[in-house]
C-alpha positions in Angstrom: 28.8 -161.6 170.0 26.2 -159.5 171.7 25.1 -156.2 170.3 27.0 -154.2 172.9 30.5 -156.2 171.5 29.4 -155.3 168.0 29.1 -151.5 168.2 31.8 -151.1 170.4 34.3 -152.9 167.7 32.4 -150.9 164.7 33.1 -147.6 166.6 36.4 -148.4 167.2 36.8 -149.1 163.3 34.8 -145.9 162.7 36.9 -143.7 164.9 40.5 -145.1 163.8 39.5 -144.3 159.7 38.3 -140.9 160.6 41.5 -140.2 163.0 43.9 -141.3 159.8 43.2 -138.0 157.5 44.3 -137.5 154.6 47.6 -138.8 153.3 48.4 -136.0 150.8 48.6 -135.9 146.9 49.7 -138.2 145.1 49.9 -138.7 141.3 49.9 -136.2 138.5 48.3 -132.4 138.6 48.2 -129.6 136.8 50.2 -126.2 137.8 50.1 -123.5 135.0 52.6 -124.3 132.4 53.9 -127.4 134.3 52.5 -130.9 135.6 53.4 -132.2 139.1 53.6 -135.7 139.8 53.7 -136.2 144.0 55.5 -139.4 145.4 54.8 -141.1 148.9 57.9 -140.4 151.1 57.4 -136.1 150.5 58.9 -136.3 146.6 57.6 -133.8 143.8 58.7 -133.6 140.6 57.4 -130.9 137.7 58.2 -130.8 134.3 56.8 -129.0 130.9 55.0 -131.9 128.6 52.4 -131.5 125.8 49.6 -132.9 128.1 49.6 -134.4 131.6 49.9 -137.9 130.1 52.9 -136.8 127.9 56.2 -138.6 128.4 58.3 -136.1 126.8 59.4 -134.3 130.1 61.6 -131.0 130.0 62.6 -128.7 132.1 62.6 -131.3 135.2 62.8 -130.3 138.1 62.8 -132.3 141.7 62.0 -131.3 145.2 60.2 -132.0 148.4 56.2 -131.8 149.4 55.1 -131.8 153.1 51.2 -131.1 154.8 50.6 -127.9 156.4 47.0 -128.5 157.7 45.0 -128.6 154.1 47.9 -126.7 152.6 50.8 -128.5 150.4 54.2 -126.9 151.4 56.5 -127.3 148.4 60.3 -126.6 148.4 63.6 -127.3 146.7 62.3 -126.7 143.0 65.1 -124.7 140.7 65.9 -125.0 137.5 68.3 -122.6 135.9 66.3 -123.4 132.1 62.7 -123.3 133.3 63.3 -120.4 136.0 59.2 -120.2 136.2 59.0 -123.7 138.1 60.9 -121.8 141.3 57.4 -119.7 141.5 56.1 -123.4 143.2 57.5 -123.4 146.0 55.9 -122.5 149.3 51.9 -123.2 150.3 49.9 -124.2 147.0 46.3 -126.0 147.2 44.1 -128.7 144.7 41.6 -127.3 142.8 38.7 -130.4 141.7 41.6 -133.0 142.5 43.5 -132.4 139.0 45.0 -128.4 139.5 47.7 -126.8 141.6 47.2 -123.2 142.7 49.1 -121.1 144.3 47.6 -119.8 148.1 
């Protein structure tokens, strides 16, 4: 291949990766008294555990995540025994990759 074929294929490479963005969150945050843990497909549950890598979950609660430019858009969480974990829904943001906060 001649250097002309190279950089075209290596900006091609270069410009698909950058046009991808971001993909969303995914795994286990903190959000005040909960944890989050996000799911490909726009799932999010929270729960109250001792610490974020506690398996004693209470006050579950399920509902859906979807990207609004940087913003996560959260929706659908109620819980009639944790009535605190309804205060998530709507546009929160990651603070150093580990911490919900609300916008």
């Amino acid at each position: 291949m001649n250097r002309l074929s190279i950089l075209l294929v290596l900006s091609f490479i270069a410009l698909f990766f950058g046009a991808c963005g971001p993909s969303g969150p995914s795994g286990k945050y903190s959000a005040g008294f909960y944890y989050a843990n996000f799911y490909e497909g726009g799932k999010v549950s929270f729960y109250q555990a001792s610490s974020i890598t506690s398996t004693n979950y209470s006050c579950m609660t399920k509902g859906e995540w979807r990207l609004d430019g940087d913003a996560i858009v959260i929706s659908g969480l109620y819980n009639p025994n944790c009535s605190g974990v309804s205060d998530w829904n709507g546009k929160v943001g990651v603070d150093g990759g580990i911490r919900l906060y609300k916008e």
